[in-house]
C-alpha beads as a LAMMPS data file, in Angstrom:
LAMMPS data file: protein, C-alpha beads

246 atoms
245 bonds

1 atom types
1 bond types

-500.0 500.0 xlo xhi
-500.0 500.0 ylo yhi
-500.0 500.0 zlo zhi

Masses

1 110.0

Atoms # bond

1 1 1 0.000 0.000 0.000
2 1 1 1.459 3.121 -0.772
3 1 1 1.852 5.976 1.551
4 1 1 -0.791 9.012 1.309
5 1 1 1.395 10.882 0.130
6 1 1 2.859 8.792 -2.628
7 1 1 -0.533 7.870 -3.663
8 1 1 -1.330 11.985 -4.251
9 1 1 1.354 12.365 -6.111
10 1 1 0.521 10.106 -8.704
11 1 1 -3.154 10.363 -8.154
12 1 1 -4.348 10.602 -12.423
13 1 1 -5.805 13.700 -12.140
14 1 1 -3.014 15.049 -10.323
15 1 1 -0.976 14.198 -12.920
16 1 1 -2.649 15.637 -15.455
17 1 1 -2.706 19.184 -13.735
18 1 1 0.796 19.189 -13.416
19 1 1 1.205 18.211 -17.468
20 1 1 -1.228 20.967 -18.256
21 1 1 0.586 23.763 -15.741
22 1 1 3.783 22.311 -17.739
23 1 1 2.165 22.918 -21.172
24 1 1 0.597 26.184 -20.268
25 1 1 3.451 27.997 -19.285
26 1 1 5.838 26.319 -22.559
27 1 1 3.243 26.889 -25.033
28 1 1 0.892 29.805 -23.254
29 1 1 2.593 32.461 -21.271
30 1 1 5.072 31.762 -18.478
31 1 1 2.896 32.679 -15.017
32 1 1 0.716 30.015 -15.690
33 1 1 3.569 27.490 -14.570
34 1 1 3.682 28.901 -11.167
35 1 1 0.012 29.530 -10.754
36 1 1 -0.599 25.586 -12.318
37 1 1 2.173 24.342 -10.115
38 1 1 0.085 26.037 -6.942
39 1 1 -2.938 24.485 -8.004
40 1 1 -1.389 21.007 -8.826
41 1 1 0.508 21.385 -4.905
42 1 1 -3.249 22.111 -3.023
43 1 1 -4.625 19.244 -4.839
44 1 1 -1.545 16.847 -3.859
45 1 1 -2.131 17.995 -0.397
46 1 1 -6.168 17.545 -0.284
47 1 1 -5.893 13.810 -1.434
48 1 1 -2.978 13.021 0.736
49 1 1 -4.778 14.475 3.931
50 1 1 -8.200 12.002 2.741
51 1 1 -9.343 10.590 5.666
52 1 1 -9.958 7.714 3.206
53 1 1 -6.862 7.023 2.180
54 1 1 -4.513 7.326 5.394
55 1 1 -7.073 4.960 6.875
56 1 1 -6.808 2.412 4.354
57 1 1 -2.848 3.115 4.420
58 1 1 -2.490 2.544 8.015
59 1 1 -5.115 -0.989 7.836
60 1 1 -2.415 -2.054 5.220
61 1 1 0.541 -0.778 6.658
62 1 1 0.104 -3.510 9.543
63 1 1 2.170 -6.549 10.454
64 1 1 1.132 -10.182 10.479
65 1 1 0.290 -11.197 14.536
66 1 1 0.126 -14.351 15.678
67 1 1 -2.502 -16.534 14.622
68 1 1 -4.329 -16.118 18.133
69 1 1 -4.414 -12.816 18.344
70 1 1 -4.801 -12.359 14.482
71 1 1 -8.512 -12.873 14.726
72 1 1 -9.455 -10.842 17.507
73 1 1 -7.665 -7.585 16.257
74 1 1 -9.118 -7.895 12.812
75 1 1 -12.383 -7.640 14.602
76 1 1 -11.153 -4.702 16.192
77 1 1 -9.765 -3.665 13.452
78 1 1 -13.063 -3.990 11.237
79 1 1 -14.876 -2.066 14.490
80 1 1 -12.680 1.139 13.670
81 1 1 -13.194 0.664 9.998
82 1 1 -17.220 0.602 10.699
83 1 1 -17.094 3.367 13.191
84 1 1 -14.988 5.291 10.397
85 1 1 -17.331 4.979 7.809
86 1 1 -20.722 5.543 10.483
87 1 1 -18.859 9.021 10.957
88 1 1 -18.320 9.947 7.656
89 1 1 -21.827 9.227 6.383
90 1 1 -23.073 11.289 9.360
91 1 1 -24.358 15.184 8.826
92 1 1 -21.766 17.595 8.773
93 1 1 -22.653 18.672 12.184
94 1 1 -22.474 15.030 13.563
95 1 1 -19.349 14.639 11.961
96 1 1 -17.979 17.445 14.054
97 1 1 -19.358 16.153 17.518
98 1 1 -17.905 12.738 17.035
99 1 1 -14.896 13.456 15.938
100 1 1 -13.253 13.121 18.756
101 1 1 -14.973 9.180 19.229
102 1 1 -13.023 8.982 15.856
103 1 1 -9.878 10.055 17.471
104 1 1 -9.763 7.801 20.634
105 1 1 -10.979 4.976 18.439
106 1 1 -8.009 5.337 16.455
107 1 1 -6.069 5.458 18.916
108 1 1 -6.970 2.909 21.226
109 1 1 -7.020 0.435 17.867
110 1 1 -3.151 1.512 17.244
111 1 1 -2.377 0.435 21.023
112 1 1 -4.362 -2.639 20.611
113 1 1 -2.002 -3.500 17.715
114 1 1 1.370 -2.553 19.598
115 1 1 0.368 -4.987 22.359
116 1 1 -0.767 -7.415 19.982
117 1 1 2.954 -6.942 18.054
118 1 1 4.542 -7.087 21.595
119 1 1 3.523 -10.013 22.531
120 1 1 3.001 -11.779 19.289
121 1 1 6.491 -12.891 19.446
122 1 1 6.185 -14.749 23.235
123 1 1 3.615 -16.221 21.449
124 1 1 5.341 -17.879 18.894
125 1 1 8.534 -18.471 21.305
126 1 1 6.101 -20.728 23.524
127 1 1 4.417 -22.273 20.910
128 1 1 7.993 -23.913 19.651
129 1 1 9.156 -24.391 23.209
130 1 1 5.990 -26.492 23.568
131 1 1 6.272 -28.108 20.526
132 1 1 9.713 -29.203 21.353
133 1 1 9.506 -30.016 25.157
134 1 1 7.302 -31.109 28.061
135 1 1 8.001 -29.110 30.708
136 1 1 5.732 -30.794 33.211
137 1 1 6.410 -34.053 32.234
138 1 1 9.975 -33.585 32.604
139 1 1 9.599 -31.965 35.874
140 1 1 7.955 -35.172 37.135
141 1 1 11.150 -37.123 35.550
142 1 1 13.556 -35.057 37.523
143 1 1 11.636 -35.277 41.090
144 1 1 11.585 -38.744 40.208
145 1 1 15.148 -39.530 40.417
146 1 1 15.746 -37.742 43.136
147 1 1 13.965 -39.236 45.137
148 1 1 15.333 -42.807 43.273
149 1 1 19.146 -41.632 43.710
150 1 1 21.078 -43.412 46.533
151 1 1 24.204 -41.676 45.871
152 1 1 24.046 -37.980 47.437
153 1 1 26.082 -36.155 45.053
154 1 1 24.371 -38.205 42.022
155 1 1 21.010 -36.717 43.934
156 1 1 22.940 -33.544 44.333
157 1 1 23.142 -33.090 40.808
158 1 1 19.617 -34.435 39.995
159 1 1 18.235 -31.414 42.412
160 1 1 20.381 -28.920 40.705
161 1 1 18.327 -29.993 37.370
162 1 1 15.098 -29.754 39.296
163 1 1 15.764 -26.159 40.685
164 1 1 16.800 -24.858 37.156
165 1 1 13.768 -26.741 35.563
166 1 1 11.107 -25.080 38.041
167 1 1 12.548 -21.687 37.640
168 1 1 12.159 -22.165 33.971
169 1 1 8.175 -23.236 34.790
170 1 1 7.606 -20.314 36.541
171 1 1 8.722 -18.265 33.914
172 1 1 7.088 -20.188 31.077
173 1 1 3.905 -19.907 33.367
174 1 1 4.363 -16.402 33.812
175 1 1 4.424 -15.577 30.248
176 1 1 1.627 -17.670 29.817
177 1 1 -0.682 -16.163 31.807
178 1 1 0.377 -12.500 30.668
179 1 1 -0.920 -14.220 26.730
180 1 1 -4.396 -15.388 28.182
181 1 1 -4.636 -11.965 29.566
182 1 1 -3.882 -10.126 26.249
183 1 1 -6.147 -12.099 24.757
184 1 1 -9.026 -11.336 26.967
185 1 1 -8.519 -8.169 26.625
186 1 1 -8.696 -8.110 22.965
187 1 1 -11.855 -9.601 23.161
188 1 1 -13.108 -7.437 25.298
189 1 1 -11.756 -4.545 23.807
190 1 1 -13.724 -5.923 20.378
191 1 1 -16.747 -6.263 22.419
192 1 1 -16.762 -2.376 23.828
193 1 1 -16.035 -0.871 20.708
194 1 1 -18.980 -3.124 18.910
195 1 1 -21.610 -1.628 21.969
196 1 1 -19.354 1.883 21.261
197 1 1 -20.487 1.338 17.388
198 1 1 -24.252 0.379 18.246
199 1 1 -24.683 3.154 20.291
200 1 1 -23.360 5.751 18.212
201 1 1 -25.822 4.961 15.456
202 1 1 -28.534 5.141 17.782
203 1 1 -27.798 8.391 18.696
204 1 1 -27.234 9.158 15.061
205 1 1 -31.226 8.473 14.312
206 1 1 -32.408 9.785 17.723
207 1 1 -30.852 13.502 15.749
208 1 1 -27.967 16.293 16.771
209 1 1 -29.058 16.882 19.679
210 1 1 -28.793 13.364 21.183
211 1 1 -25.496 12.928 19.340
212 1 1 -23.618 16.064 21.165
213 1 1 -25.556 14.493 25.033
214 1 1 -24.523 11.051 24.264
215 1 1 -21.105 11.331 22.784
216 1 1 -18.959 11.745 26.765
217 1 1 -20.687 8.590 27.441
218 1 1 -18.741 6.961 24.338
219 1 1 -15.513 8.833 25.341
220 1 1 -15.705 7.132 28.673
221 1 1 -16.224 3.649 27.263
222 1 1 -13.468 4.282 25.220
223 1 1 -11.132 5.318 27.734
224 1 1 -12.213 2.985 30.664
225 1 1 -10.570 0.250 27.454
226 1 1 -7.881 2.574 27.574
227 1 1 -6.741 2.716 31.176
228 1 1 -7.453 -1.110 30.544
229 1 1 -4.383 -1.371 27.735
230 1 1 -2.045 0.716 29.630
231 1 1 -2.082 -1.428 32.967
232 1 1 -0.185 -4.012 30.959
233 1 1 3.267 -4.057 31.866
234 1 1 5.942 -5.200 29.521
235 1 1 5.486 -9.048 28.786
236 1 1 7.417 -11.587 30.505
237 1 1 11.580 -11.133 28.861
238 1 1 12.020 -14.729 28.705
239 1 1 10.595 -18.310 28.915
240 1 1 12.656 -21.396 29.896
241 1 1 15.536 -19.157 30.237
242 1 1 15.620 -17.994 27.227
243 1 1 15.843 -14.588 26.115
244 1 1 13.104 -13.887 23.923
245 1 1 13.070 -10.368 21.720
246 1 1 10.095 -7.906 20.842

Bonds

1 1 1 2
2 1 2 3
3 1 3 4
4 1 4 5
5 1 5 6
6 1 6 7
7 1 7 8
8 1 8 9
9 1 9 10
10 1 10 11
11 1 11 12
12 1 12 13
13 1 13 14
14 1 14 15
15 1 15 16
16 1 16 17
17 1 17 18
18 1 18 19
19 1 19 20
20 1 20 21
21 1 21 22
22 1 22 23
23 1 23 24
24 1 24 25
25 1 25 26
26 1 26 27
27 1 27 28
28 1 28 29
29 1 29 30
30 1 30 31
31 1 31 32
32 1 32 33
33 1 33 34
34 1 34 35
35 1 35 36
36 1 36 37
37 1 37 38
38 1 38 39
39 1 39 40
40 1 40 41
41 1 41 42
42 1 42 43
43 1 43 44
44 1 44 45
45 1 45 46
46 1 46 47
47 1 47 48
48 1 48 49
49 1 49 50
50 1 50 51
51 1 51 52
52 1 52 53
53 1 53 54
54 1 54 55
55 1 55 56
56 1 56 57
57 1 57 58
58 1 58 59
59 1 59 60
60 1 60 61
61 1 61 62
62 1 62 63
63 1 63 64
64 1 64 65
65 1 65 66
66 1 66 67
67 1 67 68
68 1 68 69
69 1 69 70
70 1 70 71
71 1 71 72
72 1 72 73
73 1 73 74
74 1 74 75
75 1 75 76
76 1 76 77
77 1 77 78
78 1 78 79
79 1 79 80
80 1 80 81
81 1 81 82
82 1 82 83
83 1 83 84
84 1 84 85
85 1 85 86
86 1 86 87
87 1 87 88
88 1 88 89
89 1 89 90
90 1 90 91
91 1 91 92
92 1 92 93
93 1 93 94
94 1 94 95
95 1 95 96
96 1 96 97
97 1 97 98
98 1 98 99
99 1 99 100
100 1 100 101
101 1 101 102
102 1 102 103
103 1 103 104
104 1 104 105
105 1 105 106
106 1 106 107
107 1 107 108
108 1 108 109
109 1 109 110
110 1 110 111
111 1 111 112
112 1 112 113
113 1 113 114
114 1 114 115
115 1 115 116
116 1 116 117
117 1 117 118
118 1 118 119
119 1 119 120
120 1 120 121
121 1 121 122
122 1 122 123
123 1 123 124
124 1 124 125
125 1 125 126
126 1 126 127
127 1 127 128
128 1 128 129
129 1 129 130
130 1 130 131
131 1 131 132
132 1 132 133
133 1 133 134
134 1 134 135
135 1 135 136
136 1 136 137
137 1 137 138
138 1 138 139
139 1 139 140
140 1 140 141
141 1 141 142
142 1 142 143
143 1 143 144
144 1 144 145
145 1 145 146
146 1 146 147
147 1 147 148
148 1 148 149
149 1 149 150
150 1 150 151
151 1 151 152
152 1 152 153
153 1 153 154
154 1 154 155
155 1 155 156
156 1 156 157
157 1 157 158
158 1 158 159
159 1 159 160
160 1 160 161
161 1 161 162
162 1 162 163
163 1 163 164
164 1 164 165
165 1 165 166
166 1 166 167
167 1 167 168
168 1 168 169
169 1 169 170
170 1 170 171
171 1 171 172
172 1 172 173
173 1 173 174
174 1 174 175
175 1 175 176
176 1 176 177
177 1 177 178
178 1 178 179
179 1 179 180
180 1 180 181
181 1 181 182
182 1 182 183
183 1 183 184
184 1 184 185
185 1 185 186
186 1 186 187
187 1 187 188
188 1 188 189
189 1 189 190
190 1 190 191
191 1 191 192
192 1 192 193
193 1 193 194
194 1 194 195
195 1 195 196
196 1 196 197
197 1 197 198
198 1 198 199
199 1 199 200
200 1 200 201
201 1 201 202
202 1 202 203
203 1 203 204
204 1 204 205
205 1 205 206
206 1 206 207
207 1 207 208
208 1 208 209
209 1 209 210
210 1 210 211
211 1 211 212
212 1 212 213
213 1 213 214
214 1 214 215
215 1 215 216
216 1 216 217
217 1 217 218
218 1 218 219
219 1 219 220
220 1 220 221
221 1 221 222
222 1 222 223
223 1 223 224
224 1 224 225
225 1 225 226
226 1 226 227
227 1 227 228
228 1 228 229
229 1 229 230
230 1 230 231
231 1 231 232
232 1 232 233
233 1 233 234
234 1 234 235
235 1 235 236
236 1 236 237
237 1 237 238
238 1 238 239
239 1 239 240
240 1 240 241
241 1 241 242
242 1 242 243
243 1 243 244
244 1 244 245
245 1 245 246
């Protein structure tokens, strides 16, 4: 997806302003290249500032998450599209008042996505440690022969294994509760801005008036999710010891 601005600059009919400010002032008189080139530049700048396009620019512009939290922010994802377009349909004067709906939707589905992108790589770090090993089943192995071991230093070593395998549990555990949380908040995050969505076009057909009463009430849903996203400390740094990168 191109950027906005990219995409204005070789919008068609952009083009073809700046061909005819180019032919006016060879084949006309000179000031018209100036005065064609000002009109080309405002036109550049009106399609890259579309509300249109930078949205569908920034829906593009996104990563790949992991598969289970893939789902969940394209429904949050299509929530912010639908709340887009409910807005833009609206009357002028509705469009004003909810403008700022628009804005902490936006913004609440770009820190949906960083958390999403945060964690997406625990994700897939647990999903090959799991794949690979059996943490629990191993840590039954190891208190196992301990308790088997008749020589103390052979038992020595065996608990050494233990204690380094059960700190690695608590951190695998650790990082996967902090993934079950993420993803119930996702899903509750889809969930407000769906009721956020419904109520917005009720207000819509109830007229202005209910629109400009009714729209702190969607501010505060939107920022109770908010205050919701920001209590999430940076995920667990590592699982079974290892380091794992965002």
């Amino acid at each position: 997806m191109r950027r906005p601005i990219i995409a204005a600059l070789l919008h068609p009919l952009n083009l073809s302003m700046l061909a005819l400010a180019t032919a006016a002032g060879l084949c006309a008189a000179w000031w018209l290249f100036p005065l064609g080139l000002l009109v080309w530049a405002l036109m550049v700048v009106m399609v890259a500032r579309d509300p249109s396009l930078r949205m569908r620019h920034t829906v593009q512009s996104r990563s790949p998450l992991a598969r289970r939290f893939q789902e969940k922010f394209d429904r949050i994802e299509r929530m912010q599209v639908n709340i887009f377009n409910a807005i833009t349909s609206a009357s002028a004067t509705n469009r004003r008042a909810l403008q700022p709906v628009m804005d902490e939707v936006s913004e609440l589905t770009n820190q949906a996505f960083e958390l999403c992108q945060r964690s997406t790589a625990l994700e897939n770090y647990r999903l090959v440690s799991e794949k690979n090993e059996d943490l629990e089943a191993e840590w039954v192995r190891l208190n196992q022969q301990v308790d088997e071991a008749s020589d103390p230093v052979v038992q020595r070593e065996y608990q050494q294994s233990l204690d380094a395998l059960e700190r690695r549990l608590v951190k695998h555990r650790q990082a996967v509760a902090f993934l079950d949380r993420v993803d119930a908040q996702m899903e509750g995050l889809a969930s407000a801005m769906q009721s956020v969505l419904t109520e917005m076009i009720r207000l819509q057909a109830m007229g202005e008036g209910s629109v400009r009463q009714g729209r702190q009430a969607l501010l505060q849903t939107l920022r109770n999710e908010e205050q919701e996203l920001r209590r999430f400390d940076e995920p667990p740094q590592e699982i079974d010891g290892v380091q794992v990168d965002h």
